[in-house]
Each structure stands twice: as structure tokens, then as C-alpha cells.
C-alpha positions as CSV (number, residue, x, y, z in Angstrom):
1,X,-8.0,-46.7,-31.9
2,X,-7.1,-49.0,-29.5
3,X,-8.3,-48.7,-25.2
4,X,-4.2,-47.9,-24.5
5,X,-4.4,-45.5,-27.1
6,X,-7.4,-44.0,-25.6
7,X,-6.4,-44.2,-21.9
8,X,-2.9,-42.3,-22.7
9,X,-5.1,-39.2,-24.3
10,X,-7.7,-39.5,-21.8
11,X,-5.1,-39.3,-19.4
12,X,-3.0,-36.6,-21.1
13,X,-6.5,-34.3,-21.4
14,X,-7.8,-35.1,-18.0
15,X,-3.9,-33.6,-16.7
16,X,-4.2,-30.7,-19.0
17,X,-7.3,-29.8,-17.4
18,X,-6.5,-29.9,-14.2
19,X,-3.6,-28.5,-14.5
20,X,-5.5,-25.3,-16.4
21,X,-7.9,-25.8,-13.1
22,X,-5.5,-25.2,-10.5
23,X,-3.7,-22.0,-12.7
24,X,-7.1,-20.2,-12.6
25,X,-7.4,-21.0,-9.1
26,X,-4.1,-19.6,-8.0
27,X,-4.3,-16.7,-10.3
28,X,-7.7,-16.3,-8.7
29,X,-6.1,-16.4,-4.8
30,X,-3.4,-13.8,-6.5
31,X,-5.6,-11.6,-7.8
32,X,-7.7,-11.9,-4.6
33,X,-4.3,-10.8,-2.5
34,X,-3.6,-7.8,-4.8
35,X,-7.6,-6.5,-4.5
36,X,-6.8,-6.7,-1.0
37,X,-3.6,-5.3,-1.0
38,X,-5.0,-2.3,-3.3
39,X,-7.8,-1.8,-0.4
40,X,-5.8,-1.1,2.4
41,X,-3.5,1.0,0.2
42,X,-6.6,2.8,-0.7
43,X,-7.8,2.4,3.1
44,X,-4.6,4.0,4.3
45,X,-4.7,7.2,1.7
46,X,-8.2,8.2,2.5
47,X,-7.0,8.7,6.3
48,X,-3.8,10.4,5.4
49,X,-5.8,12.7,3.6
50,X,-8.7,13.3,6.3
51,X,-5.5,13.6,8.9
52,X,-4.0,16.6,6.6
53,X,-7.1,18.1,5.3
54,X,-6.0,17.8,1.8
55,X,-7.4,15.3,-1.3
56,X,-6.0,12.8,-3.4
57,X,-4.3,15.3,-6.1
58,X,-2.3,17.5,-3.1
59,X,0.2,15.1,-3.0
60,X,-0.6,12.9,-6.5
61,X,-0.3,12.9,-10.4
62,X,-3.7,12.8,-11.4
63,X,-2.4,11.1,-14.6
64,X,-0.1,8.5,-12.7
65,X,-0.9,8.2,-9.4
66,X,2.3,5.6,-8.7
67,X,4.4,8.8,-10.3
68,X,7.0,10.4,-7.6
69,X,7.1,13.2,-9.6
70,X,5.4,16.3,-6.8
71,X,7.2,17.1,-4.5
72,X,4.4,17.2,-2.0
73,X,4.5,13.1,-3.1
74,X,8.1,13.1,-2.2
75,X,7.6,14.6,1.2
76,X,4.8,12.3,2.1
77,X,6.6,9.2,1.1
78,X,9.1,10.1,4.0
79,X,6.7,11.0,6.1
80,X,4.9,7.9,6.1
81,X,8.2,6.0,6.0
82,X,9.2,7.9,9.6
83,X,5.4,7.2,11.1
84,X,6.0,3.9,10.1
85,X,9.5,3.8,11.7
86,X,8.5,5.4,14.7
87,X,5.8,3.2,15.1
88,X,7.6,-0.8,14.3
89,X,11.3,0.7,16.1
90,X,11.0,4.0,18.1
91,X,7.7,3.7,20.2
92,X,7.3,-0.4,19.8
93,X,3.8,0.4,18.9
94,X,2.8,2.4,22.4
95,X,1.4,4.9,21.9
96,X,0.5,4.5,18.3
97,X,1.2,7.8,15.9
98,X,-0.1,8.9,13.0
99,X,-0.2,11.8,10.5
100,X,-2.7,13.5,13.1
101,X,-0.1,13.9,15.8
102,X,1.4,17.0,14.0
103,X,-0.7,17.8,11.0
104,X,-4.1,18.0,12.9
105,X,-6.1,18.5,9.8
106,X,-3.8,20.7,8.1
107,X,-1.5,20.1,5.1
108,X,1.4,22.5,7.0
109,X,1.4,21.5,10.6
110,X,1.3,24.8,12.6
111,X,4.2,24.2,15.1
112,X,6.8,26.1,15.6
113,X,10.0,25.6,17.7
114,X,11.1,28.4,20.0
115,X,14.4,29.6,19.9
116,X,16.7,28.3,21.9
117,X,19.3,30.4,23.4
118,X,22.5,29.3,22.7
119,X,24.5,28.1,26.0
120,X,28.1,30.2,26.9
């Protein structure tokens, strides 16, 4: 075999492995993001629950927990959606809100409006 020969595969193997080097890597750096992605998710739903007083399975599927399928899900989503809204638009970020605000510790916030009467 002749040294140009051996150069070109050298070359083509070193380029293959270094390409196969810096994959790994940047699947490692994704996977990395998505762990810690997954952990504030997970973060964020333990204090939702400690906030309402409920566990994991009052609002989720136990056998998909992505599913929208309860209805308790559904309102929860929109919940979190408005606390999130009311946080980033409405307040600016001061004061700060969360699930606590109404809820305090209970899956059914015990507030009630008072009847207004109606103006002549």
C-alpha cells in the first residue's frame, strides 16, 4: 500500500472519529439540557402540589402523565398558564404570585364572592 494510500485512510478514519466524538458530545450537552429541563418541570409540580394540598395523581394519568385526559389536568394547565401570564404581563413580576395566593393548601380555594347588588 503505498504512504498516499495510507495518509487518505488515516485521514478519512481520523475524521470519522472525530466526527463520532463531537455527536456524543452534543448529544451528551442535549441530554444534559433535557435532565435539566425535566428537573425544574419536576421542581415546579412538587410545589404546585404542596400549594393545593393534593399529589401527583389529582390532577395526572398515572399511566401517561403527559396525557390531558382529567379534567382536573385541564384546569390546571390554565391555571398555570394565567399565574404565568399574570406574572411575565399583568404584575411585571412585582409582587410575584403563585398557586398559594388563592388555593392556600387546598385543591378548591375557599373564596367566595359576595353578591353584588345590581345598580338602578
Amino acid at each position: 500500500m503505498s504512504k498516499r494510500l495510507q495518509f487518505f485512510i488515516g485521514f478519512i478514519f481520523g475524521a470519522g472519529l472525530l466526527l463520532a466524538l463531537h455527536l456524543r458530545a452534543k448529544e451528551a450537552v442535549t441530554k444534559d439540557h433535557m435532565n435539566e429541563s425535566a428537573i425544574k418541570v419536576r421542581e415546579e409540580m412538587i410545589s404546585i402540589s404542596k400549594q393545593l394540598g393534593v399529589t401527583c395523581i389529582y390532577c395526572h394519568d398515572t399511566k401517561n402523565f403527559r396525557a390531558a385526559t382529567m379534567p382536573t389536568w385541564k384546569t390546571a394547565f390554565d391555571h398555570i398558564r394565567i399565574t404565568k401570564w399574570l406574572n411575565e404581563q399583568g404584575f411585571r413580576g412585582h409582587p410575584k404570585i403563585d398557586c398559594f395566593l388563592c388555593h392556600r393548601g387546598q385543591a378548591k380555594p375557599n373564596f367566595k364572592m359576595e353578591k353584588s347588588e345590581p345598580e338602578s
